[in-house]
N, C-alpha and C positions, 0 to 999 in steps of 0.2 A: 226383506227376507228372500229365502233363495225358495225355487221352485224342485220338486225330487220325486223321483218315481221309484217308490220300493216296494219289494216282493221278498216276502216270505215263504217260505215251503217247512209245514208242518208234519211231524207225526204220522203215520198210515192208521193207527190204533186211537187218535183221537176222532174225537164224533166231530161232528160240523158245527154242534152249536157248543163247544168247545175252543175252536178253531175262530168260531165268533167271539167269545168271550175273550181269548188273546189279541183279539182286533183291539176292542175295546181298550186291555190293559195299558197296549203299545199308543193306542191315540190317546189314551188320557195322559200319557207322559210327553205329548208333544202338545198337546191346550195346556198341560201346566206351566213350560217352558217357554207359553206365547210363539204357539205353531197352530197351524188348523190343518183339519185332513179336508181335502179338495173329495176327495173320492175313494172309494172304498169298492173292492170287487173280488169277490169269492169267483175263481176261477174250479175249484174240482177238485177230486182224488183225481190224481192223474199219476200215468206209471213215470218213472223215474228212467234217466238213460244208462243207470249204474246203481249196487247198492249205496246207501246212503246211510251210516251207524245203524250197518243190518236191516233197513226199510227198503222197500220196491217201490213204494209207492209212497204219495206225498200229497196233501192239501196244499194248493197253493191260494196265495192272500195276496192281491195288488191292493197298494196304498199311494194316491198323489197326495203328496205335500208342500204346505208351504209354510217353512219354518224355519229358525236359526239356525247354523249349522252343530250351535251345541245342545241343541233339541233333539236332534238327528241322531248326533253321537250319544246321547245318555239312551235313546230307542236301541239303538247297536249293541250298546254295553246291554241292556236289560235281554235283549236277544241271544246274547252270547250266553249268560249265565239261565237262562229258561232251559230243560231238556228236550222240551215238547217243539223245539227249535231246531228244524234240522239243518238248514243253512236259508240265506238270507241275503241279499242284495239290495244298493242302495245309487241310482245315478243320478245325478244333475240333469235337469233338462232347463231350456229355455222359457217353455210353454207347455202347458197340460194339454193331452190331447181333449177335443169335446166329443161329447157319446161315447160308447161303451167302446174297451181298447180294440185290440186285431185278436185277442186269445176268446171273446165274447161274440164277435160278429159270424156271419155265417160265411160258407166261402164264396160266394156269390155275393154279399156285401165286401170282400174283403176285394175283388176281381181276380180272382187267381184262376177261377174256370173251375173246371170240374166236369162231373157229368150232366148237372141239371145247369149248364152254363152251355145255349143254344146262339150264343151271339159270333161265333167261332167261324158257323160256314159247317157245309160237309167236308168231311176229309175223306173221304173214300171208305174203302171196305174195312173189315176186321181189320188188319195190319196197319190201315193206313198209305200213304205214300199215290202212285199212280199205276200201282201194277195193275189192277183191273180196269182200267181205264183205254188200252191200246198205246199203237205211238203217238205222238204229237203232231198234231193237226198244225203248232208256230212256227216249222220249221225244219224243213226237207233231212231226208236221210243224210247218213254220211257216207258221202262216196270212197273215200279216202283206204277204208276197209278192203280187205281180197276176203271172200269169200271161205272158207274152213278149207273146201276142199282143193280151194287152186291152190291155198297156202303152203299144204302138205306134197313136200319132194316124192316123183313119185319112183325114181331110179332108185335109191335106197335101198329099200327091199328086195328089188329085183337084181343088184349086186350083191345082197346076202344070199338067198338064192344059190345064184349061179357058184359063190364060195363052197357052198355045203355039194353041190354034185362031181368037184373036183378030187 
């Protein structure tokens, strides 16, 4: 049997223990057809990045499987014809992930940082960067620079000047 990770996103107007009850309908039609659900995780009302048949928002349902792939498809079929179904997804994986997905952890289990994520170092002030820090102690000026004011021609002007009192 093949291994699969699917996700549903449900309804904004259904309850949660509705949302459970569709867990239910959709795994029992994958033990019928000699599937088993590995795992089951109510992930939230979560907002949507777009409407969705008029919804903002959405329950989403992760489910790991492992069942025939025509087990799979009569879950798909039965999802398609549900209302309370707003879309749905279904991928192949190798291996189930173990412990709770990357949508369940925190971000500091997940290592992404954040603000309660102290293992980074200081990074300097509000902005960041080395502005309030000085120059660089690793590595001498650069000479290479002429200074603002050598750089500026200073005859220029004083041949504008001399044009305007002719």
């Amino acid at each position: 049997m093949a291994l699969y990770e699917h996700i549903f996103i449900a309804r904004q107007d259904v309850s949660a223990q509705q949302v459970e009850t569709l867990t239910e309908q959709f795994s029992a039609i994958i033990t019928e057809n000699g599937g088993t659900i590995a795992k089951g995780e109510y992930w939230g009302l979560k907002n949507l990045a777009y409407k969705v048949k008029k919804n903002r928002k959405g329950h989403y349902q992760l489910l790991n499987i492992d069942a025939p792939h025509a087990a799979v498809a009569e879950m798909e079929r039965q999802m398609g014809l549900n209302e309370d179904v707003l879309r749905h997804i279904t991928l192949r994986v190798d291996e189930h992930e173990e412990g709770p997905s990357a949508m369940m952890q925190s971000r500091n289990e997940r290592g992404r940082g954040g603000r309660g994520d102290r293992d980074r170092g200081d990074r300097g002030g509000f902005r960041g960067g080395d502005r309030d820090r000085g120059p660089r102690e690793d590595r001498p000026p650069r000479e290479d620079r002429a200074p603002r004011e050598a750089a500026a021609p200073e005859a220029a002007p004083a041949a504008a000047v001399e044009e305007k009192s002719e």
